[in-house]
N, C-alpha and C positions, 0 to 999 in steps of 0.2 A: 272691378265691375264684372265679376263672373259669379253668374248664378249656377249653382251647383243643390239639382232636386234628383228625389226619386219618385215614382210616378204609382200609385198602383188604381186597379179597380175596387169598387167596395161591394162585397158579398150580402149587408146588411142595412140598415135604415138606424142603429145603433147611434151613428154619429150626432143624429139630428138630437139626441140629448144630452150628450157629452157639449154641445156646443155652445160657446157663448156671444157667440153674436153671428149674424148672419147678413149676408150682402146680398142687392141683385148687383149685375155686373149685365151691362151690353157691351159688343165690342167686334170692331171689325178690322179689315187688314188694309191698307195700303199698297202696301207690297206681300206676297206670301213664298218669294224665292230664299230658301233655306238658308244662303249667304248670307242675307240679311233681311229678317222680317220686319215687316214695320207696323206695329199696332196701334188702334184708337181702344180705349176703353172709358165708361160711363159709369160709375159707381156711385151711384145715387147723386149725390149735389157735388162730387168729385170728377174732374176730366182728367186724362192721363192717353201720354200719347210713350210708346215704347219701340226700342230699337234690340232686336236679339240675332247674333250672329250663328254659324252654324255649329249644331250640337257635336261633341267632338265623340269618336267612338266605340265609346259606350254608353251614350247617352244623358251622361249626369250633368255636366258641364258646359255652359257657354256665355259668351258675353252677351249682358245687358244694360241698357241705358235707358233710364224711365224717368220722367219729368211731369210732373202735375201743371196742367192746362185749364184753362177756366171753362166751364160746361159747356158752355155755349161753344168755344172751339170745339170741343169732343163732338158737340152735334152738329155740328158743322160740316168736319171731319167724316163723321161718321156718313153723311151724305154722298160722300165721292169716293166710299172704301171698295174694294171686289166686291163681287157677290156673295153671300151667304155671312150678313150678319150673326152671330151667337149672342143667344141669350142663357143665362145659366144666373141659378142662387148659390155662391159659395158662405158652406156654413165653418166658422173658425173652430178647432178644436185642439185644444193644450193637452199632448204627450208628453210627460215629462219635461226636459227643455225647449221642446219643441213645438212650434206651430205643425199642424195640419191640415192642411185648405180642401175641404170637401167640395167639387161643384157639380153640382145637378144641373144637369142641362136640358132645355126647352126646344122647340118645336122639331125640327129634322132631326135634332141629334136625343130626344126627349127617351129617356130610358137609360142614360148613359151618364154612369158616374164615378168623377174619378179622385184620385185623393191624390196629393202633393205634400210632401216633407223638404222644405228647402235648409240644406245643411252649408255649414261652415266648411268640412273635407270630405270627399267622395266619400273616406271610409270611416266618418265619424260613426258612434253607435247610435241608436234612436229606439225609442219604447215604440214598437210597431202593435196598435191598437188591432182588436180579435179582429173586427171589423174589415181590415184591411184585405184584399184577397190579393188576385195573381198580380205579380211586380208587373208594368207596361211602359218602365222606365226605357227612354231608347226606340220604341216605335214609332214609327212617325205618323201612323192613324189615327192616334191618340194627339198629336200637336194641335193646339188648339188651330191655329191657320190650317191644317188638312181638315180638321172636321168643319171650317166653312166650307170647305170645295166639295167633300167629300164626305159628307154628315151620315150619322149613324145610321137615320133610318134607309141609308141606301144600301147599307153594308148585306149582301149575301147570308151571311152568319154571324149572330149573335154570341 
């Protein structure tokens, strides 16, 4: 149960045609302590509630546990999470073997977009799409639990 991604920003709008299917995703935290975060997410007529331990030192790797809940729990859930719900469209996009999760994100963090490559070994290779720009695998301003607390549009610099 170890999920092992790299993380980048997307310099382009490219993706959104490369893509073949595309989500809204709501979703809020429970807990947001690095050790162990605890997520609600809402995926159109899908609930999912997820458990991710802390990323280990370089950022690729950490345990995860995600189980599909029925909606109505998710908004349930979603009721009693921290502050600062996210909302975001992630559009799917096939690189070679690989999946790519683009998510464009809406209101505080709205301007901010990021891409996700979840790989089998840290050092597996992967067809990294033009689109893709600087790697943000490993900062934690970018985890989606900080940009509830700590949303884009509050950031200093873009």
């Amino acid at each position: 149960m170890l999920e092992i991604e790299r993380k980048f920003l997307v310099n382009s709008d490219a993706y959104r045609t490369e893509a073949y299917d595309e989500i809204e995703i709501i979703q809020g935290f429970l807990n947001t302590d690095p050790d162990r975060t605890v997520r609600v997410r809402l995926t159109g007529t899908k609930g999912f509630i997820t458990v991710k331990g802390r990323t280990d030192t370089d950022g690729t790797t950490r345990f995860e546990w995600e189980r599909e809940i029925a909606p109505e729990e998710a908004k349930n859930l979603l009721s009693i999470c921290e502050k600062g719900v996210i909302r975001k469209i992630r559009y799917l996009v096939r690189s070679g073997n690989h999946l790519v999760e683009v998510d464009e994100f809406y209101d505080e963090n709205e301007g901010l977009v990021i891409a996700e490559i979840e790989l089998q070994k840290v050092d597996e290779f992967y067809l990294k799409p033009e689109w893709l720009g600087i790697e943000v695998t490993g900062d934690p301003k970018y985890y989606n639990s900080q940009l509830s607390k700590y949303p884009y549009a509050r950031w200093k610099k873009h």
